[in-house]
Residue, then its C-alpha position, 0 to 999 in steps of 0.5 A: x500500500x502507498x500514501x493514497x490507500x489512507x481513505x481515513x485522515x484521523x480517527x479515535x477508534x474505541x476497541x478491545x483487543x478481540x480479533x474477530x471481524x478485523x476492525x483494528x486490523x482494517x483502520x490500521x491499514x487505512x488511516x494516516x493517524x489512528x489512535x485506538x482505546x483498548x477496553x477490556x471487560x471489567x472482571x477481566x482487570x486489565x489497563x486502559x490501553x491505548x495505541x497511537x498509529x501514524x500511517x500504520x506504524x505503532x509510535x506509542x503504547x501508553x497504559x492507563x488504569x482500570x479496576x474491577x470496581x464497578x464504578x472506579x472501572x467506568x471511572x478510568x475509562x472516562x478519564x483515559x478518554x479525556x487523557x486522549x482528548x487533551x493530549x493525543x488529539x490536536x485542536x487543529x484536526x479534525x478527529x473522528x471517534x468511532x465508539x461502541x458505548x455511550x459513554x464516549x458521547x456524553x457532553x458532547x457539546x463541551x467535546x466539540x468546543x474542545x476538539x474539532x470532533x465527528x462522532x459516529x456510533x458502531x451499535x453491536x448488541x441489542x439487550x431485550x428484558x424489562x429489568x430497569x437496568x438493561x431498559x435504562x442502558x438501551x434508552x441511553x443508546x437509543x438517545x445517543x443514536x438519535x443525537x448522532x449524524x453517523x451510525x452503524x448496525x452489526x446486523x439488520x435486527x438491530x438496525x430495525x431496533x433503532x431505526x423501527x426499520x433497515x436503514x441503508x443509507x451512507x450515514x446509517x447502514x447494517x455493517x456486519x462482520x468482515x472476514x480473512x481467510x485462514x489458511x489452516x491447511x487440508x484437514x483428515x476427515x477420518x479425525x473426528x472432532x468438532x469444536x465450540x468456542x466462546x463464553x461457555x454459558x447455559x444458553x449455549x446448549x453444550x449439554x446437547x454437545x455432550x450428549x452426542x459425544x456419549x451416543x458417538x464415541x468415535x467422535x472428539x470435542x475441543x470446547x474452547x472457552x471459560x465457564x463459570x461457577x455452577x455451570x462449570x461445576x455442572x458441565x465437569x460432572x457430566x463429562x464424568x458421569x459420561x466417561x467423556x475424558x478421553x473425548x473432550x478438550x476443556x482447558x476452561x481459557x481463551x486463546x489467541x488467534x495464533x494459538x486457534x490455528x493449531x487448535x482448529x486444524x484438525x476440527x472438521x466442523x464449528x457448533x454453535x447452539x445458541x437457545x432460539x427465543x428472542x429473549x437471547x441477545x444473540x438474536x440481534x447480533x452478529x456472532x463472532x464465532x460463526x465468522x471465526x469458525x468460517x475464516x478457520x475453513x470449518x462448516x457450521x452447524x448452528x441453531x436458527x438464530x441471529x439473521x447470519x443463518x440467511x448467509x449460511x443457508x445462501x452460501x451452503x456452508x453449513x447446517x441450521x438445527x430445526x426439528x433433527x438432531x445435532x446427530x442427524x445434521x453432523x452426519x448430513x455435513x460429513x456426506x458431502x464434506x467437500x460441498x460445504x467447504x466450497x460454501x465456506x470459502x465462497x461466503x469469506x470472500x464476499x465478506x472479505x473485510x478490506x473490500x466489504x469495509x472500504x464500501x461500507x465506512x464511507x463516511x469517515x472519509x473527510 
């Protein structure tokens, strides 16, 4: 790339180290100056980071608090945000702060009479509930969404939910996750192993995986990810109580992107058995493992939830469970292995994310 691949002059880009969809990685490339806001979830107790780019090259990794107390840990992040502000951004230039979270948009005004500031907001979940609380945050959202001239939706229903309908327009359109493809090298399907990865919750249904594993001993689980507490507790006894042992792969932790190459290379499909009511969040988003487990060549079977199921079922690159078994499903994806992964590889490179993003942020460009 050379200096006239910078379509983005200076953007403040709120993240948090995650890989899937190749956010950092996308404006990294294409920005002349990024600074980028690492935030991590707050039980995991890590610093405030920050990253400040000029044309691609990292000049400067500067470490700021957090904590795991609810409000010291809201705390820290307002106050690195404004660190940032006064000190990382010059009055002269004319920044853009693409965020997540509200709370980077409040006093906006006073934000604007400081800094020469665009705002933009990248909305990636929708909670549904009555609890006071999670009612609270979304009316936040939703008046921050209204006061704010550029807005972008992880998936259609969320889009719906903001918009009371699919809004496509250059400053408020569904930008979904952008993929790479992973090469992860020829798989032997007579090694019989699926994988699963994510927060291990029990809405995740990974008894249902379980059970199959007991009624097919030739066939090997790598569960990647962290459960917690009971859950925990109870998915341990189960794979006691089944003899699983010697079938599954449960370090209980999250891996890094490299280490997922390894561990992937010779799973030969991803699950991903979200419960299916609306109640679930993940019936509004974009679920970062359904995109993880294409970029690494693997077909998904998955429960029909979240609107990513249209792609998989366009593109024939996995499964959705409806009224078989995940048994029955497994089964149909082995027949015709090579059918599905024609499918993957076709549905990565629509979503390939330098082209799919290039089309879609042009509103960043000054």
């Amino acid at each position: 790339m050379n200096k006239k691949d910078f379509l983005y002059k200076h953007i403040l880009l709120q993240s948090s180290f995650q890989t899937v969809g190749h956010v950092d990685e996308y404006f990294i490339q294409r920005t002349e100056h990024l600074i980028i806001h690492y935030i991590m979830p707050r039980m995991q107790n890590h610093s405030n980071d920050i990253y400040v780019y000029e044309k691609r090259k990292l000049k400067n990794i500067i470490h700021k608090s957090s904590s795991t107390n609810i409000f010291l840990y809201y705390f820290f992040i307002i106050s690195t945000y404004w660190y940032i502000l006064m000190n990382l951004c010059r009055k002269e230039d004319k920044w853009i702060v693409l965020a997540g979270h509200p709370i980077f948009f409040f006093f906006m005004p006073v934000q604007k009479r400081l800094r020469k500031l665009l705002f933009a907001y990248g909305i990636g979940d929708y909670f549904p509930g009555n609890d006071w609380k999670i009612r609270l945050f979304e009316n936040i959202k939703k008046y921050y969404h209204n006061h704010i001239s550029i807005a972008y939706y992880l998936s259609d229903r969320i889009n719906i939910r903001m918009n009371n309908e699919v809004k496509n327009t250059i400053r408020r359109r569904t930008v979904s996750w952008g993929m790479r493809q992973i090469d992860a090298g020829n798989r032997d399907i007579k090694i019989r192993q699926i994988a699963f990865i994510g927060v291990i919750k029990p809405s995740q249904n990974v008894e249902v995986i379980l059970e199959f594993l007991r009624n097919n001993p030739s066939w090997k689980l790598k569960l990647i990810g962290v459960a917690e507490g009971n859950y925990l507790l109870k998915l341990k006894e189960i794979i006691d109580q089944y003899s699983l042992q010697k079938q599954v792969w449960f370090p209980n932790k999250f891996i890094s992107e490299k280490e997922l190459k390894y561990v992937l290379s010779d799973c030969l499909i991803g699950l991903a058995l979200y419960k299916t009511d609306k109640s679930q969040f993940t019936w509004y988003t974009d679920p970062g493992k359904i995109k993880t487990y294409l970029e690494f060549g693997l077909p998904v079977i998955m429960t029909d939830t979240s609107v990513v199921t249209r792609d998989i079922i366009g593109f024939h690159c996995g499964e959705i469970i409806k009224r078989r078994s995940l048994e029955f499903y497994i089964n149909k994806v082995m027949k015709n292995y090579s059918y599905y992964l024609r499918g993957v590889r076709n549905m990565v490179k629509t979503y390939e994310y330098e082209t799919y993003y290039d089309l879609r942020f042009t509103a960043l460009r000054d």
